[in-house]
C-alpha positions in Angstrom: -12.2 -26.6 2.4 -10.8 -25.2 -0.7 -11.9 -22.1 -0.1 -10.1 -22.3 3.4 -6.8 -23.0 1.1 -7.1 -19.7 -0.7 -8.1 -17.4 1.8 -5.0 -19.0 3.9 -2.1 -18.4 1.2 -3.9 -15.1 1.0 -3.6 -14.4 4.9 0.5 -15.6 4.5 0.7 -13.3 1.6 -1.3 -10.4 3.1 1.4 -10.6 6.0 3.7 -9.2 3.5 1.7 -5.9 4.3 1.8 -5.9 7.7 5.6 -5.7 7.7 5.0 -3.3 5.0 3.2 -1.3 7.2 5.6 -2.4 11.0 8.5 -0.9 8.9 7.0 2.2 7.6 6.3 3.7 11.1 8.4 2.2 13.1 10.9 4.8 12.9 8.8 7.0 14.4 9.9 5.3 18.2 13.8 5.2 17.5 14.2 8.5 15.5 15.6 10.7 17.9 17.5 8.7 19.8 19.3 7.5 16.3 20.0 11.3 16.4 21.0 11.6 19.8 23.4 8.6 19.7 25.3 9.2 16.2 24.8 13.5 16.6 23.2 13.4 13.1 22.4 17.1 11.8 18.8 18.3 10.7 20.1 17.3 7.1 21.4 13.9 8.3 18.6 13.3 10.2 16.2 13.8 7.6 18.2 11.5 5.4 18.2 9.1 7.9 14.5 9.1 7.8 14.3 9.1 4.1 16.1 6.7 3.2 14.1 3.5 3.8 11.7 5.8 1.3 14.3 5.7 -1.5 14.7 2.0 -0.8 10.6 1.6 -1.5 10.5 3.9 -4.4 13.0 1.9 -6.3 11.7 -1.7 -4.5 8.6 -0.3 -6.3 10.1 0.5 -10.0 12.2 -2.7 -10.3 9.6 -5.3 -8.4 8.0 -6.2 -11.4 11.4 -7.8 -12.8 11.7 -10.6 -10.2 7.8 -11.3 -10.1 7.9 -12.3 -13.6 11.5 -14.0 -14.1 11.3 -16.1 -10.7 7.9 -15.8 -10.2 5.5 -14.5 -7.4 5.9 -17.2 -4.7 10.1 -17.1 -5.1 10.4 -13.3 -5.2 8.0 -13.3 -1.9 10.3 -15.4 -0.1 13.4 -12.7 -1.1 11.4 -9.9 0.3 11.0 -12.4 3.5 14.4 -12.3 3.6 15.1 -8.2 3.3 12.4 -7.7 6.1 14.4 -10.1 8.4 18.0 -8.7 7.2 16.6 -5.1 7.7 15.2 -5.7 10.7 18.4 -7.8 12.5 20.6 -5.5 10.5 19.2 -1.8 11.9 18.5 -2.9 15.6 22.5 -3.9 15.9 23.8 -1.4 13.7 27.3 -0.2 15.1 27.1 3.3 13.2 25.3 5.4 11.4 26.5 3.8 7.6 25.9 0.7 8.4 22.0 1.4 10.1 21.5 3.2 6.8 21.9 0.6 4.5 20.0 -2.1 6.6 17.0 0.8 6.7 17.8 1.3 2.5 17.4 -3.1 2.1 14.0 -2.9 4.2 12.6 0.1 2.0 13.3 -2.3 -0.7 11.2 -5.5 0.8 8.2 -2.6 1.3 8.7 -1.3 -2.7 8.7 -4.8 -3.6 6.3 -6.5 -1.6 3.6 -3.3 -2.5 4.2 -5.0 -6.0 4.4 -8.6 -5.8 2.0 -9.6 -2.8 -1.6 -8.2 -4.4 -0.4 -8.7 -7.4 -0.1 -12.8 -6.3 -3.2 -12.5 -4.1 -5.2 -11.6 -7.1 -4.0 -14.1 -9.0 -5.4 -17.2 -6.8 -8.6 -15.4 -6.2 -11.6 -17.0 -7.3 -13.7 -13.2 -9.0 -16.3 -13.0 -6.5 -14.4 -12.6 -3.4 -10.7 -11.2 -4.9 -11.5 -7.8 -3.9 -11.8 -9.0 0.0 -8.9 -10.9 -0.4 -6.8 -8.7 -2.0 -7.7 -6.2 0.1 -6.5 -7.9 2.9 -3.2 -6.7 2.2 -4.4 -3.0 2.6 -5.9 -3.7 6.1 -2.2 -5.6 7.3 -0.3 -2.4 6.2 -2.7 -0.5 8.7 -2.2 -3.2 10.9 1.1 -3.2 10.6 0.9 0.7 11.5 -1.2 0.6 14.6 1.3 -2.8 15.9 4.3 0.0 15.5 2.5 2.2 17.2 2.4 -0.3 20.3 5.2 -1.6 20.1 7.2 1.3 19.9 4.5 2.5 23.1 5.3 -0.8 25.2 9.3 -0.7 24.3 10.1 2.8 25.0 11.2 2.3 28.6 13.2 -0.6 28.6 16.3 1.1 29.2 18.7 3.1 26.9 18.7 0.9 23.8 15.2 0.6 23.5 15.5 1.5 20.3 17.2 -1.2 18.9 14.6 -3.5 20.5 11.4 -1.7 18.5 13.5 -2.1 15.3 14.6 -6.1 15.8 11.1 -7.2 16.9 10.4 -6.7 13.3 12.2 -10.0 13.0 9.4 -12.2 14.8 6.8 -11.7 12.0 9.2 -11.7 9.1 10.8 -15.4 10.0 7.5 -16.5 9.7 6.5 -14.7 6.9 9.4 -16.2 5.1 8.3 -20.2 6.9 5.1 -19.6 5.9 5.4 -18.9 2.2 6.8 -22.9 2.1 2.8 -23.7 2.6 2.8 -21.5 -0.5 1.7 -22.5 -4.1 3.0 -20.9 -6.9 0.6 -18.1 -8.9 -1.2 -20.8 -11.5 -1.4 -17.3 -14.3 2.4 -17.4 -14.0 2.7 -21.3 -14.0 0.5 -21.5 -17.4 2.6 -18.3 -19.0 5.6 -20.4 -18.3 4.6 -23.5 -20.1 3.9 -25.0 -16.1 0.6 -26.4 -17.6 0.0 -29.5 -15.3 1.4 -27.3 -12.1 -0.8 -24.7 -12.8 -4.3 -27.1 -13.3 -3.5 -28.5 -10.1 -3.5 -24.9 -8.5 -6.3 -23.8 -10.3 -8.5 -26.9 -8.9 -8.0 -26.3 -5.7 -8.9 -23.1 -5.9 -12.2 -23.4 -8.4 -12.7 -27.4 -9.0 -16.2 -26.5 -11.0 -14.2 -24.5 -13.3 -10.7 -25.1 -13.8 -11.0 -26.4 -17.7 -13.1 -22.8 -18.1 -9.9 -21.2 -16.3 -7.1 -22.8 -18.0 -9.1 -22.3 -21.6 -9.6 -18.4 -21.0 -5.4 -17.8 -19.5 -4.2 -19.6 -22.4 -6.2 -17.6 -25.2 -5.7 -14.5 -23.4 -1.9 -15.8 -23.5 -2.7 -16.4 -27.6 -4.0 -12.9 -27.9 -1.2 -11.4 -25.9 1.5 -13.2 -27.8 1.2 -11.8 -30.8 1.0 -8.5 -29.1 4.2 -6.3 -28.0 4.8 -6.6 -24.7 5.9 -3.5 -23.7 3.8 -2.0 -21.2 3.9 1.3 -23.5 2.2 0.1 -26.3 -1.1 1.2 -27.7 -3.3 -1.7 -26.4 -2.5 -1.1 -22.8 -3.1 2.5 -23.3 -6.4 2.5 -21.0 -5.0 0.6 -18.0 -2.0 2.3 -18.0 -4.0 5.5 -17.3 -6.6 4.5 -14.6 -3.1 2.8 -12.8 -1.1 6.2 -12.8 -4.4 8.5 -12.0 -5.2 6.6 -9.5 -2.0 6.3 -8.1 -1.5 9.7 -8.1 -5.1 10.9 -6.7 -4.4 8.5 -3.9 -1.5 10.5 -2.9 -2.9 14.4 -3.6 -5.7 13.7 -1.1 -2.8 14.3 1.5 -3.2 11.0 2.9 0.7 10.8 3.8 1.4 14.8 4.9 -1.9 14.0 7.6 -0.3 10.6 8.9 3.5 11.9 8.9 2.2 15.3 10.2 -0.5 14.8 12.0 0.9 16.1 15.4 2.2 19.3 13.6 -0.8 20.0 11.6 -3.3 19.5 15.2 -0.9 22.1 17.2 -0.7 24.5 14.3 -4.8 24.5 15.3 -3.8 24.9 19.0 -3.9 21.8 20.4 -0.9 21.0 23.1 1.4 18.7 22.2 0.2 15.6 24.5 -3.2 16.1 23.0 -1.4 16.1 19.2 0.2 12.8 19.9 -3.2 11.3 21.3 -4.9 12.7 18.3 -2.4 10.9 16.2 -2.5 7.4 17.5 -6.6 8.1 16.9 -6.1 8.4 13.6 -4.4 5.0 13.5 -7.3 3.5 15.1 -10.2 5.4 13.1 -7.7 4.3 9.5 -8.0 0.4 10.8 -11.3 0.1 11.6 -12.6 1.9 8.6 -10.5 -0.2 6.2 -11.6 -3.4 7.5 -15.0 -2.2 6.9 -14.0 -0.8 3.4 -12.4 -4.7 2.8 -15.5 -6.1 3.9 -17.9 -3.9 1.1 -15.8 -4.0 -1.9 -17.2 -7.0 -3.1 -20.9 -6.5 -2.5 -21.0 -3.0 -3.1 -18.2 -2.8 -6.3 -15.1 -0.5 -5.9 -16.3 2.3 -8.0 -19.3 2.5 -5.4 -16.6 2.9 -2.8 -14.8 5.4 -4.2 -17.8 7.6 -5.3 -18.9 7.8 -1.4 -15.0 8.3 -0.4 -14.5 10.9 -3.1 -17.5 13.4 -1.5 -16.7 12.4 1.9 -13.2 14.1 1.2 -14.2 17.1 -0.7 -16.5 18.0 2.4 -14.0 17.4 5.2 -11.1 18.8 3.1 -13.0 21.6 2.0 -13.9 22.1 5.8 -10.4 21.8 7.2 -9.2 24.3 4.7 -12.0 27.0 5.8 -11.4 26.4 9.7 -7.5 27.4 8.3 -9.0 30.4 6.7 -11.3 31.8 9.3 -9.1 30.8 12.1 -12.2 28.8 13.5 -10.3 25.9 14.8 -13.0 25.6 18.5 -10.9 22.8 20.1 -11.5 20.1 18.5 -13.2 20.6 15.1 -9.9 20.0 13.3 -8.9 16.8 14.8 -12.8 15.6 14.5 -12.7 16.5 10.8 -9.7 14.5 10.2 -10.7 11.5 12.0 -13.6 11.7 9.4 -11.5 12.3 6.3 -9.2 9.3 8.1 -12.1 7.3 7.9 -13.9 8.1 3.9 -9.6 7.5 2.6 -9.5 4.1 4.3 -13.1 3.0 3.4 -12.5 3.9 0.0 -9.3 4.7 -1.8 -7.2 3.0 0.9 -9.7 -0.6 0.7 -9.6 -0.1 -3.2 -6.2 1.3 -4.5 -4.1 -2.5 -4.3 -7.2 -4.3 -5.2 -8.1 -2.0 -8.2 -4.4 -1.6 -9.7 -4.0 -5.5 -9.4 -7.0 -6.4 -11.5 -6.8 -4.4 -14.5 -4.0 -5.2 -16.6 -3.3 -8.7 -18.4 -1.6 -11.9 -17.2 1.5 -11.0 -19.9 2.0 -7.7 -18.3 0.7 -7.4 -15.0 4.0 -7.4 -12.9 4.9 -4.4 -14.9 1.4 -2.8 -14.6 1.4 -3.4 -10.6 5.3 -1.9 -10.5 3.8 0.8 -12.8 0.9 1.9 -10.1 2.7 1.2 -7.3 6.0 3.0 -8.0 3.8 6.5 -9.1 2.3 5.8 -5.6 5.4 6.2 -3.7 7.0 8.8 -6.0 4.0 10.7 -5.5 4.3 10.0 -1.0 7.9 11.1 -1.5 7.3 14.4 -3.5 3.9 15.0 -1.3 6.3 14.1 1.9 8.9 16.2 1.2 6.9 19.3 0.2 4.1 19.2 2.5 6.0 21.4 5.4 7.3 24.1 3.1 3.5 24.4 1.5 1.9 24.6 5.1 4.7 27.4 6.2 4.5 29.4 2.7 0.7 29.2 2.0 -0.9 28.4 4.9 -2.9 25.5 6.3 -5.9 27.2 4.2 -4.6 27.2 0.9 -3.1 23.4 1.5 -5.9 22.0 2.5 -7.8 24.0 -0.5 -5.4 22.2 -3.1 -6.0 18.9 -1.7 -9.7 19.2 -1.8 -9.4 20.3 -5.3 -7.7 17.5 -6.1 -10.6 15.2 -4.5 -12.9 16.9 -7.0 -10.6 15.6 -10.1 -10.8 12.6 -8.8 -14.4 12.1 -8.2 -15.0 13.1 -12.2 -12.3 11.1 -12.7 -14.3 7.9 -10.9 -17.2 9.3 -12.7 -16.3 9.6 -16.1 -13.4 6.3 -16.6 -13.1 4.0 -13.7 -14.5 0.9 -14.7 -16.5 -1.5 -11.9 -14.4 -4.6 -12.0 -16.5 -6.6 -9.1 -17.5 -10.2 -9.3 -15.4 -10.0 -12.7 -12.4 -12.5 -13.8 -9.1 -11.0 -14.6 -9.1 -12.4 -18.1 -12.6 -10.5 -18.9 -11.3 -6.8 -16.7 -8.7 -7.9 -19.9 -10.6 -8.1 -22.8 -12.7 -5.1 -21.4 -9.9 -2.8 -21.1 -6.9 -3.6 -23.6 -7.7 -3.3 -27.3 -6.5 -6.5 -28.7 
């Protein structure tokens, strides 16, 4: 029964994700009619499309700010609200300015919600199963991607403002995102930081009755420890998580993961490939990216996040390093490329797409978490933006060959990377990931 109660707050939470993930793609249905309707140039256009990114890069700097002053649950329920605003807001947009801003407000739930929602999930997760459950809100982002997908798929000939109906249906989910978060407890680390003592025993009961007094002694003296500490995230002590957060941040990112699933149809017809068969190939790689996260959430906690990444980490340097001599000898033979990618699709969500959320959420201390989680996450989506941006001019300048080269060098930082510093944080609670990694 308790655990029932957990792994429930943790599904309402995790939904945060999928409208993560609903937003991010579903743009792809309604951009070029947006163009069409308001004549947007290439450079309007492509701001047009950037924009909600903006909105997530700085959703992603600043989310830290409310999580800690308002607290997890509250700040949730705002980023409820800029989902539904957003979403209302874009589909009935009367112009261009306006459709901007409401796509600008739901960048910002993304940013923020990227922060605050595995950030709370980790927080009311007993050790032994908080990487499955944090991990849920990796596979809801990818959920969220493929439900774009088919929405946009089943929407798209409903007449001439189709558009504004793949956009509003964003609503549905993000009401009751925001009803559900009512059924929501408060985070009991940030109740017990804010002198909430009673309010955070009862959370921490339901969650682990057998060892709440163990709980509440070990938050407090890691609270005691921290006091006297600076609480700048720049200081000294935080030195080592600060590190594995921003590395693995940016490793996520120079694997390519965002230029494949932004460009996958370009990259499979610069191979060849016509352009119905690019498209097909694309929404494969949606499928292949789902299925192989779930799996990945359903490992980390038996098998320990580094374990994940190590297998994830080769997987990528052979199918990278593959893709990038296809490129070079001009060996494409139908399909190879698309097959290759489906397989690098599937290592990146198995490992570094199951682990990233979970990993960044558990390594820094109760006083600064909110800022460690903004930290990762914001290098994340600075890192999708530059990656983004760049990827087209790199493919035309050097070549699919030397791309794809660069990105599998990359893969073979970060496997010495996972080899040499990431600490196994499985089956561990947050307070000792603390005293193993900060020097008090």
């Amino acid at each position: 029964m308790v655990q029932r109660k957990v792994l429930f707050w943790s599904i309402v939470t995790a939904l945060g994700g999928f409208l993560f993930g609903f937003d991010t793609a579903v743009i792809s249905g309604a951009e070029k009619a947006i163009q069409q309707l308001w004549h947007l140039s290439a450079v309007e256009h492509g701001f047009t499309i950037s924009i909600a990114l903006i909105g997530t890069v700085l959703g992603a700097i600043f989310g830290g700010i409310p999580s800690d002053a308002l607290g997890r649950r509250q700040t949730l329920r705002w980023i409820a609200v800029l989902y539904l605003v957003s979403a209302v807001g874009a589909a009935l947009a009367p112009a261009w300015v306006p459709f901007m801003v409401f796509r600008f407000l739901g960048g910002l739930g993304v940013g923020a919600s990227s922060v605050t929602a595995p950030l709370y999930i980790s927080e009311i997760s007993p050790a032994e199963s908080r990487g499955k459950l944090v991990g849920l809100f990796q596979f809801n982002i990818v959920f969220g991607i493929l439900a774009a997908y088919l929405s946009n798929y089943l929407l798209a000939n409903v007449g001439e403002h189709s558009w504004r109906l793949m956009l509003g249906v964003q609503a549905v989910p993000a009401v009751l995102f925001l009803l559900f978060l009512f059924r929501v407890p408060e985070s009991p680390r940030w109740l017990l930081l804010h002198g909430r003592l009673e309010e955070g025993r009862e959370v921490l009961r339901i969650i682990s009755p057998a060892t709440v007094d163990t709980d509440v002694t070990a938050i407090l003296t890691s609270q005691a420890h921290d006091a006297g500490q600076d609480e700048s995230l720049w200081s000294t002590q935080y030195r080592t998580p600060v590190l594995l957060a921003v590395a693995f941040a940016f490793f996520n990112q120079v694997s390519g993961i965002n230029a494949i699933i932004y460009y996958a149809p370009r990259i499979f017809e610069m191979t060849g490939l016509g352009q119905g068969a690019s498209l097909l190939s694309s929404a494969g790689i949606g499928l292949v990216n789902f299925i192989f996260t779930l799996l990945g959430v359903n490992l980390i906690d038996r098998f320990g996040r580094r374990t994940l990444m190590l297998v994830g980490s080769v997987g990528l340097i052979a199918t990278l390093g593959l893709v990038a001599r296809a490129f070079y000898t001009q060996q494409f033979g139908g399909v190879l490329v698309p097959v290759l990618l489906f397989v690098y699709i599937a290592f990146f969500a198995f490992s570094q797409g199951a682990v990233i959320w979970v990993f960044i959420s558990e390594i820094f201390p109760n006083a600064v978490r909110a800022k460690g989680q903004a930290l990762g996450s914001s290098t994340h989506w600075v890192m999708a933006t530059v990656i983004a941006f760049t990827f087209p001019w790199f493919a035309e300048h050097l070549g699919g060959g030397n791309t794809f080269a660069f990105f599998c060098g990359m893969m073979v930082l970060q496997l010495i990377f996972v080899l040499r510093f990431m600490p196994e944080t499985k089956g561990t609670s947050l307070e000792q990931v603390d005293k193993a990694l900060v020097m008090h």
